[in-house]
Structures are given as structure tokens and as C-alpha cells.
C-alpha positions as CSV (number, residue, x, y, z in Angstrom):
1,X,8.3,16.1,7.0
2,X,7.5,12.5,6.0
3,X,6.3,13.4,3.0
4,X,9.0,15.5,2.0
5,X,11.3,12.3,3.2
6,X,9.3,10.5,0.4
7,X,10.3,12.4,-2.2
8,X,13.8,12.4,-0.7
9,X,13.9,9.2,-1.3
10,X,12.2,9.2,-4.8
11,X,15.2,11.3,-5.9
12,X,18.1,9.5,-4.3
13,X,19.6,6.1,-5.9
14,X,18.2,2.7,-4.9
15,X,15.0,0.4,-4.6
16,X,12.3,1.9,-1.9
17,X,11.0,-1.2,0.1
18,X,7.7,-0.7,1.5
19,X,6.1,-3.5,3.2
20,X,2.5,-3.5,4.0
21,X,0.4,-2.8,6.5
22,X,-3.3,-3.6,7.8
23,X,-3.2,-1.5,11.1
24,X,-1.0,0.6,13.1
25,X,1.1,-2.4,14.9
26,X,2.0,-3.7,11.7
27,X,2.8,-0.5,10.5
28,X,5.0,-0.5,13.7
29,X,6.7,-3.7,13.6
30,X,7.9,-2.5,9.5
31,X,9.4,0.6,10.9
32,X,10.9,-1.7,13.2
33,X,12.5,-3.7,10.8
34,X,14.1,-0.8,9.6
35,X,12.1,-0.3,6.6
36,X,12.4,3.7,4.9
37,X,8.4,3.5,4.1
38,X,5.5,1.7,4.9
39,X,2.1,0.8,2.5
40,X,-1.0,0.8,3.9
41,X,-2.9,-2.2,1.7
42,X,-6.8,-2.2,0.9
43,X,-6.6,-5.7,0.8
44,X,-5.8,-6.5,4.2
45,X,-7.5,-3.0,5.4
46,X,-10.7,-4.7,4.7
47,X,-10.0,-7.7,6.2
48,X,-8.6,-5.8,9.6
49,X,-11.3,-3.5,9.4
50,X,-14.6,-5.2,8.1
51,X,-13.3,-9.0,7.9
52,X,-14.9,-8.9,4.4
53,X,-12.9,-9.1,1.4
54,X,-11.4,-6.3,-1.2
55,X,-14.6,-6.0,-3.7
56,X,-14.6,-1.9,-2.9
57,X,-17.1,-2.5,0.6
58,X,-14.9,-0.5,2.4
59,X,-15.5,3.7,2.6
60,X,-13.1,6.6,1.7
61,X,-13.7,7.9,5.3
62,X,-12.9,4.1,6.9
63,X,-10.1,3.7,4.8
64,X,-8.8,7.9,5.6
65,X,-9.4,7.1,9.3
66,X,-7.3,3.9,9.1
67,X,-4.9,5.2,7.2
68,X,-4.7,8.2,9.8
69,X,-4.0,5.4,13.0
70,X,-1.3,4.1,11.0
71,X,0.2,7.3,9.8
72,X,-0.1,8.6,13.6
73,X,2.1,5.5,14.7
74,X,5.2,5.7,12.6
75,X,7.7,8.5,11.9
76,X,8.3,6.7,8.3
77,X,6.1,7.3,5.1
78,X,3.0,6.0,4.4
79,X,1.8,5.1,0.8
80,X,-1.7,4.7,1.0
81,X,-4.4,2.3,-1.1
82,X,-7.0,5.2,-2.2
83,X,-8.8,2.3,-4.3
84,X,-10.8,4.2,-7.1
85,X,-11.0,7.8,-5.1
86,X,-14.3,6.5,-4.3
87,X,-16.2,8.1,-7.4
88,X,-16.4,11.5,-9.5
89,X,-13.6,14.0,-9.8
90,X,-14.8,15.9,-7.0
91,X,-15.2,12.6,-4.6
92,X,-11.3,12.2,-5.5
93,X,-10.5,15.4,-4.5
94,X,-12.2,15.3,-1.3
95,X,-9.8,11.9,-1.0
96,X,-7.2,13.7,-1.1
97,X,-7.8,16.2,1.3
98,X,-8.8,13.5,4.1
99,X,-6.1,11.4,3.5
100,X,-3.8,14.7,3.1
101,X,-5.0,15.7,6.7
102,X,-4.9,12.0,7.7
103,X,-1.0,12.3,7.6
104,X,-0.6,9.8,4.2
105,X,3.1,11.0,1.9
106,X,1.6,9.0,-1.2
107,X,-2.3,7.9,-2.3
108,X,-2.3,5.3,-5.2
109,X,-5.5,6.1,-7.1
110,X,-6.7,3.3,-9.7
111,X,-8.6,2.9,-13.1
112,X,-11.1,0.5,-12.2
113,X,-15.1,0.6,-11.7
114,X,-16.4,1.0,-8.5
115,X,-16.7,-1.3,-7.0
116,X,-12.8,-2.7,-7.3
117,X,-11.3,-5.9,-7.0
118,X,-8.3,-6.9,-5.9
119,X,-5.6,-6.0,-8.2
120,X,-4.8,-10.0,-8.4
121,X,-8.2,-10.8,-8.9
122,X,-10.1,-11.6,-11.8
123,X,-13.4,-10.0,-13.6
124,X,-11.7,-6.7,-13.0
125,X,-13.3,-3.8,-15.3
126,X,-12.0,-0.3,-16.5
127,X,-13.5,3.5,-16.4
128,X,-12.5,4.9,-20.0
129,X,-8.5,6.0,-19.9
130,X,-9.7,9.6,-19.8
131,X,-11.9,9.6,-17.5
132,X,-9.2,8.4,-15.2
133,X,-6.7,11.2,-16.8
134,X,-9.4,13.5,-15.1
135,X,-9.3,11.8,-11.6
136,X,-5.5,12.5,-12.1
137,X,-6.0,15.9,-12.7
138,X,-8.3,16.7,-10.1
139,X,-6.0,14.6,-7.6
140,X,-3.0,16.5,-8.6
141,X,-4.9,19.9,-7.8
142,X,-6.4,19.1,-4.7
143,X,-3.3,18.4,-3.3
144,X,-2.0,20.9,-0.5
145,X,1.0,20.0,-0.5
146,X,3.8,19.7,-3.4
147,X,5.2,16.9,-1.7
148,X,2.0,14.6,-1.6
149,X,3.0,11.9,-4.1
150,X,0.4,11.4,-6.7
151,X,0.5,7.4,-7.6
152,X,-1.9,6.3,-10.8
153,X,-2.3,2.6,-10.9
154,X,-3.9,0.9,-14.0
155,X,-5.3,-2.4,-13.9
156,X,-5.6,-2.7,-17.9
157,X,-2.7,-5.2,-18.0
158,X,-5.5,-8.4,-17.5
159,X,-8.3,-6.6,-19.2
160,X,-7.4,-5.1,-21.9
161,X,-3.4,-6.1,-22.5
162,X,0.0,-5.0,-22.0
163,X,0.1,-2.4,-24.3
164,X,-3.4,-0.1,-23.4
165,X,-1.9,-0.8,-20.0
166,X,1.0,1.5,-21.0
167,X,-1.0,3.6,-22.8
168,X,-3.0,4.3,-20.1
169,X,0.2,4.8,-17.9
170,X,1.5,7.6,-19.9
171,X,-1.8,9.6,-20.2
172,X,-1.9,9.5,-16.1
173,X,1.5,10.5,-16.6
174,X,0.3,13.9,-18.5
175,X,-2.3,13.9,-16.2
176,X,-0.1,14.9,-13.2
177,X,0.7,11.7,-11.6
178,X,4.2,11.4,-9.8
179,X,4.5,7.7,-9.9
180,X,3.4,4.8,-12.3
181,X,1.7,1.5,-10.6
182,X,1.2,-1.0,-14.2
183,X,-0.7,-4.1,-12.0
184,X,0.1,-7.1,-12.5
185,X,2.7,-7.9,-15.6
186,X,2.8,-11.3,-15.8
187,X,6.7,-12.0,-16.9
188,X,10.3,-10.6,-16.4
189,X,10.0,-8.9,-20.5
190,X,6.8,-7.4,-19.5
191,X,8.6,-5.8,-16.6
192,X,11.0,-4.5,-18.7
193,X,8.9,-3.2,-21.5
194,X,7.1,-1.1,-19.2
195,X,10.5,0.3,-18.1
196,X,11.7,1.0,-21.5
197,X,8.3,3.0,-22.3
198,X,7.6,5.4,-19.0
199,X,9.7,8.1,-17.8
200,X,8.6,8.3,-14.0
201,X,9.4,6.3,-11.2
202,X,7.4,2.6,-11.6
203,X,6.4,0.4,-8.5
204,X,6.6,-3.1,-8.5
205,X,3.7,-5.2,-6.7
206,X,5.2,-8.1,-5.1
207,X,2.3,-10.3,-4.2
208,X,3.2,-13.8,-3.3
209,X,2.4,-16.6,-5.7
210,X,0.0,-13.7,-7.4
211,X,0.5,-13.0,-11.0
212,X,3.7,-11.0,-11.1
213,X,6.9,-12.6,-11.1
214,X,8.3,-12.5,-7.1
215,X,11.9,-11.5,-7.7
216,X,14.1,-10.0,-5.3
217,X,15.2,-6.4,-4.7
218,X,17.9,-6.3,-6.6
219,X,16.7,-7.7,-9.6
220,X,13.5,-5.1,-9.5
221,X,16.1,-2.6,-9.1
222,X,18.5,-3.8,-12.5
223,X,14.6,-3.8,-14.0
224,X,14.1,0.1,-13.3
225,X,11.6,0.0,-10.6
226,X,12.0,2.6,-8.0
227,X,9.3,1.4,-5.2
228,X,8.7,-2.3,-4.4
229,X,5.6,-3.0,-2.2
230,X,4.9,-6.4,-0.4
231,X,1.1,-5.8,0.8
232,X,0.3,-9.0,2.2
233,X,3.3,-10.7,3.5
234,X,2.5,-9.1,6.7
235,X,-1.8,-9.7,6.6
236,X,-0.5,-13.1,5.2
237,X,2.2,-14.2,7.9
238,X,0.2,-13.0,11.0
239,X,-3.0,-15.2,9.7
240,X,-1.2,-18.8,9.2
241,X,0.4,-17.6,12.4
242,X,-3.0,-17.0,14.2
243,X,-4.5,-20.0,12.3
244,X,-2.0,-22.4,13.5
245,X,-2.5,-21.2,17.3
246,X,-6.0,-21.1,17.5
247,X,-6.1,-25.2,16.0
248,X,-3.7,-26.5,18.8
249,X,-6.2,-24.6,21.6
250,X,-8.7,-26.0,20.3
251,X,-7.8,-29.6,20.1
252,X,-5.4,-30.0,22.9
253,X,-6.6,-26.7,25.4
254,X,-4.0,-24.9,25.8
255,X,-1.3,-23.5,24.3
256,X,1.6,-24.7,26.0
257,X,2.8,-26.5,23.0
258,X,3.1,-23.1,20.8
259,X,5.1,-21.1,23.4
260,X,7.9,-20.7,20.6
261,X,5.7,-19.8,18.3
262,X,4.7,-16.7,20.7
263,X,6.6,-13.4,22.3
264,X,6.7,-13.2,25.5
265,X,4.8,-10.4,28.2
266,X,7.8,-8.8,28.7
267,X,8.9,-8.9,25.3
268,X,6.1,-7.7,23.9
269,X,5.4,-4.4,26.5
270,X,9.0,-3.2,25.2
271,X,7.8,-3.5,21.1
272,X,5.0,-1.8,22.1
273,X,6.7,0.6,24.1
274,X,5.5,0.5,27.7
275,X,8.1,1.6,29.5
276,X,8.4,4.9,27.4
277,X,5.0,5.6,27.5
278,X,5.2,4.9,31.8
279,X,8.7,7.6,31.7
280,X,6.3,10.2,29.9
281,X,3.3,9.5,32.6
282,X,5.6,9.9,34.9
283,X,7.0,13.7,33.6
284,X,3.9,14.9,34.5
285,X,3.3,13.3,38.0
């Protein structure tokens, strides 16, 4: 059902805003703010999951199984981070199948070596544009599901330029993909040059102060771009957030002085959803 709500979407006028997520409260506070979708990032996966950073040290089946805790605690869409389908054609397809059972509506699969960076990172490298064609192909087979959005991401944009970049997009377009992910375009032209050359839908990675311009809805929307992630403003937020706490109870010992800066018990048992969990306990006593 979710996934079929994705495509819904995909096919119906306006910009899809999907903030991101590094575990299943996150994921739960976005759907909370009223958000249609929900994306699951790699990059603040592996620092929820492993505290390390995203160099590609986290596994298919870690990644599937966190993807599966946040897909399990929303009733909106999940686009999940499928990094490089963690090798071959036929390790791709098996990523598909686990994050297919996992409950995911989209997987974003990317041209990079193994290991990945970052998208925002630099010393990124490429596998050859047909190699990834293939992963396409495969991914777009495995699938059980028509519904199961298909996203191809290439990275060529700081390796190789702006114009293999779209290259590259339109051969993952042949390949099968559903949507187009061109990382990091540096201005507002480059934006709309990838536009003007693709025919399928086209996410926009807003990363603040990374190397894409951060522009508003709206203005993505005017551009052409059909999805707009945020995948850290979430991972980002909570940290400074945490950060700042943790530094006023260590100097002064308590953190009596941060009260505003925190929810309250009894607020946050109703977010989490005590009391409906308590009514359904009770059902069955």
C-alpha cells in the first residue's frame, strides 16, 4: 500500500518532501510533521547504527534490518539509501529482495566503488556507466513488486563533470530506473540543465551548507524536481541538540538550566504513544 501511495504521488502535481531519517523515532516524528514520505539516509544510518562515518562500513543486511524498524513504524513511504547494492548484479538483486521484504517503497542504488563516500564528500570514484546500467537492470528485475521505485543515483557530477553525469543519468534511465538522483550540481543552471535533458522524475538532495544550492520547495519545484530530500537536518538538529545538553551537565551538574530545551515525561509518552499502546494491552486483559 505504501508503495503504491509512492507512485501515487509520483504521478500527481507537486514537490514530494521527504525528510530524513536515522532510526524509527525520527522516522516518526517526520510523519508527525505531516510529511507524505520519509528517507531513510546512509549517512546518519551509520552514525545511529555503528557511530562510524559513511565510507560504505555499514552492511546490506544492517542497513535492510534498519530500514525494516523504520518502515515497520510509519504508515508513510520509505525511500531507502541502498548505497552501491553492496557489489555484483546478483548482490543487488538480493538487495532488493531484503529491502523489498523489509517494507522500503523506493531503494536509491548508486555508481560509485565500493566502498562509497558520502555523496558530499570528496575522492569519490566511479564503476564504468555500464556496469551500473547492469545493476539497473538487475535491480529492475528483481523487483516483486511493480510499484517498488527503482532510484539510480550517479555521483559523476564531482568526478567526471556535469555532462557524463547526465550521460550516465539517461543510460540508468534505459536501464529501467524510475527515478533520476544527479548528486551534487553545484548551481541553480546546473539544476536546470539536468532538467531540460532527462525525462523522469529528478530528486533534489538538499544538504545544508553541502555543495548543492539549498533553495526552497518552491523554487525546486519551478526547477522540475519531483522529490526533494533533507537527509541530515534531522541526524544534524538532534546532535547540536544533544551536544549542547550534555556540555551544561557536565559543567554545571545538572540540567535544570536546559529544561526548555527538553519535552517533558508526559509529553513525550503521548509522541511516543503510550496511552494507545496501554488501550490495546488492555483489549486483551
Amino acid at each position: 500500500m505504501k508503495r503504491k501511495r509512492l507512485r501515487e504521488l509520483l504521478n500527481a502535481p507537486g514537490i514530494i518532501r521527504a525528510p530524513g531519517a536515522f532510526d524509527a523515532w525520527s522516522a516518526r516524528l517526520v510523519e508527525m510533521a505531516g510529511f507524505p514520505a520519509v528517507y531513510m539516509t546512509g549517512y546518519g544510518a551509520s552514525a545511529s547504527v555503528i557511530g562510524k562515518p559513511d565510507i560504505g562500513l555499514m552492511t546490506m543486511s544492517e542497513m535492510a534490518i534498519q530500514a525494516g524498524n523504520i518502515a515497520s513504524a510509519v504508515d508513510i513511504p520509505l525511500i531507502a539509501d541502498g548505497d552501491t547494492g553492496y557489489g555484483g548484479v546478483l548482490n543487488v538483486m538480493r538487495t532488493v529482495h531484503e529491502f523489498e521484504k523489509a517494507g522500503v517503497a523506493a531503494l536509491q542504488l548508486e555508481d560509485q566503488v565500493f566502498p562509497k563516500r558520502c555523496g558530499h564528500m570528496e575522492g569519490k570514484q566511479l564503476i564504468p556507466k555500464e556496469e551500473m546500467a547492469a545493476k539497473i537492470r538487475a535491480a529492475a528485475e528483481a523487483r516483486k513488486s511493480d510499484d517498488f521505485v527503482i532510484i539510480a543515483r550517479t555521483d559523476a557530477r564531482a568526478v567526471t563533470g556535469l555532462e557524463d553525469a547526465i550521460a550516465r543519468a539517461l543510460a540508468y534511465a534505459d536501464a529501467g530506473a524510475d527515478v533520476l538522483f544527479v548528486e551534487a550540481p553545484r548551481t541553480v543552471t546546473e539544476m536546470e540543465e539536468i532538467f531540460r535533458a532527462v525525462k523522469l522524475p529528478l530528486i533534489a538532495n538538499m544538504v545544508e551548507k553541502g555543495k548543492t544550492p539549498l533553495l526552497p520547495a518552491d523554487e525546486l519545484e519551478r526547477i522540475g524536481y519531483r522529490i526533494a530530500i533533507y537527509p541530515v537536518s534531522t541526524l544534524y538538529a538532534a546532535t547540536k541538540a544533544m551536544i549542547k545538553v550534555l556540555n551544561l551537565l557536565k559543567e554545571e551538574g545538572s540540567t535544570e538550566n536546559c529544561l526548555e530545551d527538553l519535552v517533558g515525561f508526559e509529553e513525550f509518552n503521548k509522541l511516543v504513544g503510550v496511552e494507545t499502546v496501554r488501550d490495546l494491552e488492555n483489549k486483551f486483559l
